[in-house]
N, C-alpha and C positions, 0 to 999 in steps of 0.2 A: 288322347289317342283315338287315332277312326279305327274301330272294328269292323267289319264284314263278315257276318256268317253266312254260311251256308252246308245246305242239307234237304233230305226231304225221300220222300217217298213212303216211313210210316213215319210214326209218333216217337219211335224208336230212335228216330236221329234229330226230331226237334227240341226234344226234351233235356237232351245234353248239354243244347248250344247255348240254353236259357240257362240252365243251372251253371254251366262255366260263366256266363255274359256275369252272371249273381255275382259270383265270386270277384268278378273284375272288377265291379259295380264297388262291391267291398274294401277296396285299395283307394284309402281316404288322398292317395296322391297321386290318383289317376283319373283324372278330368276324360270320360269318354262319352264318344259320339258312334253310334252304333246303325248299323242296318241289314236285316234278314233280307239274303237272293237268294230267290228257290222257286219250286212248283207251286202253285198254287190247286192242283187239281183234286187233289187227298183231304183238305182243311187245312194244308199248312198257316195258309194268310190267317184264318181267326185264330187258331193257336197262339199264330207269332204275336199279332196285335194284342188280341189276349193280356200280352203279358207285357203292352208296353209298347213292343216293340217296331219302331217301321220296316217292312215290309215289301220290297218290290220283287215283280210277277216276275221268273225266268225259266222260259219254255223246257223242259227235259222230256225224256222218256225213258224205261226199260228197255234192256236189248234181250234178256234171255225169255225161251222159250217163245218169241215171238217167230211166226209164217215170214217169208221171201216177202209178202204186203208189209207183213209188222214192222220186220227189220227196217224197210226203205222208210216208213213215218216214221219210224225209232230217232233213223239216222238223221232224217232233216229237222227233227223235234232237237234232236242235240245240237243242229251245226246251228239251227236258230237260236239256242237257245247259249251256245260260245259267244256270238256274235251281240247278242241281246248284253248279256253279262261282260262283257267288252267296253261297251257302250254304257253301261249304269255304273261300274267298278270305275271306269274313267272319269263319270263324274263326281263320285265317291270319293275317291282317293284315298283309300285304306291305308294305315299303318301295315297290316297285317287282316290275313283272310284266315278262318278256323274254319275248317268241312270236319263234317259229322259222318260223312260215307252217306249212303244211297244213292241212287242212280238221279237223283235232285242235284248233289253235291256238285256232279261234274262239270257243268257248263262256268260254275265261278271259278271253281280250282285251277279249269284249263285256262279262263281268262285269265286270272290271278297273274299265272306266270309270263303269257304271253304281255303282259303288261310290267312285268319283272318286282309283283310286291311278294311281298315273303308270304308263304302256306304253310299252316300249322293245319295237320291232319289226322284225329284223333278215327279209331276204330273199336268201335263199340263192341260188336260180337269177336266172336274166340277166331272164325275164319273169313277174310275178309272176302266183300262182293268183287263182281268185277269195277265198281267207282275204286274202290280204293284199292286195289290192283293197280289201277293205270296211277292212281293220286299219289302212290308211293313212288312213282319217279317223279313226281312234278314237286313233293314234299319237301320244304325246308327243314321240317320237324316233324316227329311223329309222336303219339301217345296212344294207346292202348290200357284195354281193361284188365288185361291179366298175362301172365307170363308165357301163357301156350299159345299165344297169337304172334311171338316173337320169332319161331321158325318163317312166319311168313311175310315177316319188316323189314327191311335195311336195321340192321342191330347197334348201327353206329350214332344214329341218329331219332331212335326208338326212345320212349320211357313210359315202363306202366304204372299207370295212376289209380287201377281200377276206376270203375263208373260213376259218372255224376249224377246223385238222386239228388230230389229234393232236401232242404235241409226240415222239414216236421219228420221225416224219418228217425230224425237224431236227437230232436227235442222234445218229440212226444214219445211218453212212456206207457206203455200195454197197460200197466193200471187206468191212464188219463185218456188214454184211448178208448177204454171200453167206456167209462163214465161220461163221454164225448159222444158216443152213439148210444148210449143208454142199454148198454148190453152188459147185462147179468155178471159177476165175479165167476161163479161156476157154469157157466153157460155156455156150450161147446158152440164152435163158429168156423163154420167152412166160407170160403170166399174163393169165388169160380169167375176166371174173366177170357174169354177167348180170343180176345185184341179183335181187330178190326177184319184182320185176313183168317178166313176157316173157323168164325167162327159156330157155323151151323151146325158143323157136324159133333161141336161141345156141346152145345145147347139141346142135342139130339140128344145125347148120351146124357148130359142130365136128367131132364125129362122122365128116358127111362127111370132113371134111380132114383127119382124125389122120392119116390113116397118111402124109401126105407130109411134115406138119408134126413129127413125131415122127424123122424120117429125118434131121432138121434142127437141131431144137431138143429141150431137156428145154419141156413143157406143165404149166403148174399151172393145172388148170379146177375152180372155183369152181359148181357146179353147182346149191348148194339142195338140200335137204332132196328134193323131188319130181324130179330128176332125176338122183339117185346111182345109183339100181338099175342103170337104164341105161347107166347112164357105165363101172360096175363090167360092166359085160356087153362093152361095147364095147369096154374096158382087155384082159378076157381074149383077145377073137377076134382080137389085135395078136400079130404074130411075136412069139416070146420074149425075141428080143435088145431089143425098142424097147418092152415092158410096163415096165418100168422111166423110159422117159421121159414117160409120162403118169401126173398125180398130179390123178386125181380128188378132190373134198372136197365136202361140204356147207356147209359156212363156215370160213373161215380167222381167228382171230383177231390172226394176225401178218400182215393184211395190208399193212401201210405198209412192212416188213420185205422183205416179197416182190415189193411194188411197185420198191422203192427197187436192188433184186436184179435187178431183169426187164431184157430187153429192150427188148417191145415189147409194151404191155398194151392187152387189148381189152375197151372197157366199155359199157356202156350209159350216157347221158349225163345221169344225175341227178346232183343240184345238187353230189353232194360229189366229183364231178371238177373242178372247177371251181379246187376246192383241193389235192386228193390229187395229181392227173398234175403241178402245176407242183412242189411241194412234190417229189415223185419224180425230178422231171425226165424223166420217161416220157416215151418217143414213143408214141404210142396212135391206135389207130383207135376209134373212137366207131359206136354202132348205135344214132342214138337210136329212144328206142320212140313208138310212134302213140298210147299213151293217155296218159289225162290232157291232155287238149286240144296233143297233141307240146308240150307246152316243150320236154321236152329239146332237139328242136331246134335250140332258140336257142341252146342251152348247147353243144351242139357246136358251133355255128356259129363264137362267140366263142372257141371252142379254136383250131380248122380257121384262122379268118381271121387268129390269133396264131401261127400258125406250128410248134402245138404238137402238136398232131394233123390226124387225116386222117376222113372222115365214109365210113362204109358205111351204104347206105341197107336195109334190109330187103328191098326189091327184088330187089336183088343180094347178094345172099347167099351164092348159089351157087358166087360166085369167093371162098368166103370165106379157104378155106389158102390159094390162089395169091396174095389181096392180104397176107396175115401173112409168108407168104414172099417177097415181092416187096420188102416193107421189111424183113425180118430181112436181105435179101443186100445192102442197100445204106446198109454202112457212114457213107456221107458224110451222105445226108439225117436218120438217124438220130441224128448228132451236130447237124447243124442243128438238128430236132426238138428233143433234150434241151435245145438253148441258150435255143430260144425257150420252153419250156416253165417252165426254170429265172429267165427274164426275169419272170413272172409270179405270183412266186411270193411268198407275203405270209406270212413266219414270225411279225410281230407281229400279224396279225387278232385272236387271241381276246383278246389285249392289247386291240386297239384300241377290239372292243367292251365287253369289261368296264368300261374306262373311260367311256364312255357311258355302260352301266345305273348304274355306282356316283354318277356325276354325277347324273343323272335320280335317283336314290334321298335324295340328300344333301339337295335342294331342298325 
């Protein structure tokens, strides 16, 4: 089988297509030939190869909130980048193309059909962008993460899978985890990441609150490449005794590990919490961010109304240690949290959608 993914624009649509690709990978009678089309402007290309996988460059861009200038580069970034994907899909020759949504996605999806190979188009967050707006008419199949994205699908041709996490989510155990990072049995553990977009204005509002939160808890903050300087500045100006309980990073790649370790994790509410905190059992506060038309939103929303998390608005920020330590001190909600978190947790998603693309490929 050739596969064709695509996707892109954050981490949030790469990371799905790999953990489905797994799953295919998995199916001892499926001989596949694979290849990532997408942007390369974000890190997609090291990611993708990262894991394996080849790689070719295909031009996109965003169209929302872009100026009268924005939109017209927008638009010829897309039509080069139909055209581009036209031209590599042809010499590809895909059984079947999977998009992960983002405004990456588009340029293969439109080729995909303009070239008449079947589109399987899965939708990671609760309300889709405008990519998979337009991808649900071009879609031979859809998949989705949860039931309340289903007002906005073709319903005939829908099925939700929930989210594809890594599979150490499901094999590593909170005991094996903390012994893995060498973190204390009773040892409280917050884990703070503000992905790639907004993340300043987290890092700010940490900051504030180390030093009460540090009094309390070991902190692992997740800060990006553009906010370590700082973070390493504010690590040293900490009493001596509590420079040891903050563990600044630029990216962790044993996140699912430290999640699965933590407490009480604080995120920003793109699409791959959706999967990660229930897979964790995290109790989590959520900050969803204002750009990109707030989805996120909704995606906390659908956490928040399950029982699994708690929403901090940007607004209030301010109280941000008092509400981390308002929940690290109470025990009981925090086991609530984990249950209803652990209630919604889908270990066979990348199964569920593999089987869809390999169906969609077979016909």
């Amino acid at each position: 089988m050739r596969l064709a993914l695509t996707g892109g624009g954050t981490g949030g649509h790469i990371f799905p297509a790999l953990a489905v690709l797994e799953a295919v990978r998995a199916e001892p009678s499926t001989p596949i030939e694979v290849c990532f089309f997408g942007p390369e402007n974000r890190g997609e290309r090291s990611l993708v190869e990262s894991a394996g996988v080849p790689f070719e460059g295909v031009p996109s861009a965003g169209l929302r909130g872009r100026g009268p200038l924005g939109l017209v580069k927008s638009a010829w970034a897309l039509l080069s980048g139909v055209v581009t994907a036209v031209r590599k899909l042809r010499r590809f020759k895909p059984d079947v193309v999977f998009s992960t949504g983002g405004y990456g996605s588009f340029p293969g999806s439109l080729a995909a059909r303009l070239l008449r190979r079947p589109l399987v188009v899965y939708l990671p967050d609760v309300h889709p962008g405008w990519a998979v707006k337009a991808e649900r008419l071009l879609a031979t199949r859809m998949t989705t993460t949860t039931d309340a994205a289903l007002e906005f699908l073709p319903a005939k041709k829908t099925v939700v899978t929930g989210y594809p996490v890594r599979e150490t989510f499901f094999t590593l155990t909170r005991d094996d985890a903390r012994a893995q990072l060498g973190i204390a049995p009773d040892e409280r553990v917050v884990v703070i990441a503000g992905a790639s977009q907004g993340a300043r204005v987290i890092n700010s509002a940490v900051f504030h609150g180390l030093l009460t939160l540090c009094r309390t808890a070991t902190v692992v903050h997740i800060t990006g490449e553009a906010g370590l300087g700082a973070a390493i500045d504010v690590r040293e100006a900490l009493p001596p005794d509590l420079r040891d309980r903050y563990q600044p990073s630029p990216f962790r790649s044993d996140l699912p590990a430290l999640m699965l370790a933590a407490d009480v994790g604080v995120f920003r509410a793109g699409a791959s919490v959706l999967g990660e905190i229930p897979a964790a059992a995290l109790p989590s506060i959520l900050i969803p961010g204002t750009f990109a038309g707030g989805h996120q939103r909704n995606n906390a929303r659908w956490l928040a109304n399950n029982g699994a998390a708690v929403i901090l608005e940007e607004e209030g920020l301010e109280a941000f240690g008092a509400r981390v330590r308002e929940l690290l001190d109470d025990d009981v909600r925090r086991e609530a949290m984990r249950v209803a978190a652990r209630a919604l947790a889908r270990p066979d998603a990348a199964a569920a959608i593999a089987k869809v693309v390999m169906e969609v490929a077979r016909k």
